[in-house]
N, C-alpha and C positions, 0 to 999 in steps of 0.2 A: 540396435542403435543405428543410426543413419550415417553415411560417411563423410557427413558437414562434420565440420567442427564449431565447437563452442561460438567461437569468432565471429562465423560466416553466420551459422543460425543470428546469433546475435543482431549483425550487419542486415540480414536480411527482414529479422524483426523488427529491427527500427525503420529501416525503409517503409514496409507494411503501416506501420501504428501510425503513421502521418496520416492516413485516411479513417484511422478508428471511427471518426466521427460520425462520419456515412457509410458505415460499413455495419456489413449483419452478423449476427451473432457466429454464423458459422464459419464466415468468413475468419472472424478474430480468433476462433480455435482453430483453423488451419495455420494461420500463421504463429499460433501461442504453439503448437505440439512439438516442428523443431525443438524451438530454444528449450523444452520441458525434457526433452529426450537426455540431456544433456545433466541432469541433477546438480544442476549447479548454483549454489546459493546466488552468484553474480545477477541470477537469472531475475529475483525478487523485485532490485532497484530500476531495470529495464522495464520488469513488468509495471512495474505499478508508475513510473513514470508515462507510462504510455497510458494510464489515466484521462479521461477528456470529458469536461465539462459540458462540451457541447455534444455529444454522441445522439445518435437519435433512438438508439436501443438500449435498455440500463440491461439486458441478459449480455450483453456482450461487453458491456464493462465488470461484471459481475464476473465473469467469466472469467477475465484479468486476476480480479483479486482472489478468487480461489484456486487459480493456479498459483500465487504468491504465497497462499496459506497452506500451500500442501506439503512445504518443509515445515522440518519441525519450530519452535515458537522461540527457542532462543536464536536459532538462525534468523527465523524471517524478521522477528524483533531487532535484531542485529543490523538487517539491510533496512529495514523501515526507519528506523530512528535514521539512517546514516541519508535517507535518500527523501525525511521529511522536508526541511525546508524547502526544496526543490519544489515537491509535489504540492505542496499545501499552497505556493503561490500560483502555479500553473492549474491545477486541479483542485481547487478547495470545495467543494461540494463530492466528490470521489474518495479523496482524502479522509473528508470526516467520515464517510459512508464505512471506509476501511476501519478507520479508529473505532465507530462505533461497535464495528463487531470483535476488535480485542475486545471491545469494552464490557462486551456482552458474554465473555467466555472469563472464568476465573482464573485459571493458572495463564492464558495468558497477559489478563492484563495485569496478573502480579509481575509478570515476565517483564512487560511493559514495565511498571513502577519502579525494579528494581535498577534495571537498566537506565530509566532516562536520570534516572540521581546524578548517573556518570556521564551522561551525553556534554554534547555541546551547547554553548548555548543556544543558538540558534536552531538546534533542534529541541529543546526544552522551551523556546518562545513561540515555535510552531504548534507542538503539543498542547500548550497552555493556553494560545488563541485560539483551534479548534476546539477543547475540551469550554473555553469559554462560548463558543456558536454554537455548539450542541446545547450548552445548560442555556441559552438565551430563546431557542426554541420551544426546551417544557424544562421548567426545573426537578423534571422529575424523575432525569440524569444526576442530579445532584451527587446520589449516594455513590454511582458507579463513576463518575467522573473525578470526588476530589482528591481519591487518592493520586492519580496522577497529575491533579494542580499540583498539589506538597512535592508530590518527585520532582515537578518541572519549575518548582520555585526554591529548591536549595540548591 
């Protein structure tokens, strides 16, 4: 382990992700491997905020969310739902890209369902407009998608 701390990698992450956009893949895992050093769930909401729509590389956005996806699924689930709203209006193409792959995995989008029942609402109106933009592209998310409409609409 490095003798940054949490903070500082943090600090210096976000510095970093201000330029995600025009930056190369390898560039975003030098500065994603601090803050990873660290196993700290905190790390998830950081990461995937730094999320950009505009990026000119999707391997180095990609790169973001599987370093988010490398805790386990009720943790990440736990910083995702907490750090959707944010993301979904800053990153809504990144966002759903993320969503789609709980979506795509069973135990954790049951992870997902079980959770957003309890969320906020604004994270439940996030959930339920992304899960609406994915089914408006092929309804052929339909099946994978409505259990988490019903989570995000009680």
């Amino acid at each position: 382990m490095t003798s940054r701390t949490f903070d500082q990698a943090k600090t210096e992450f976000v510095a970093r992700a201000k330029n995600f956009a025009n930056a190369d893949p390898f560039e975003i895992d030098r500065a994603t491997a601090p803050l990873m050093e660290h196993e700290d769930p905190r790390s998830i909401g950081i990461l995937i905020s730094s999320l950009d729509d505009a990026a000119i590389d999707d391997a180095g956005m990609f790169s973001i969310i599987h370093a988010a996806e490398s805790f386990d699924d009720e943790t990440y689930i736990d910083e995702l739902i907490a750090a959707l709203p944010q993301i979904t209006v800053k990153s809504p193409k990144w966002t759903s890209i993320a969503l789609m792959r709980i979506l795509n995995s069973e135990s954790t989008r049951d992870t997902l369902v079980r959770k957003l029942r309890y969320a906020g609402t604004s994270a439940r109106d996030s959930a339920r407009w992304l899960c609406e933009k994915i089914n408006e592209r092929s309804p052929n998310f339909l099946s994978i998608t409505i259990p988490v409409l019903l989570a995000a609409k009680s």
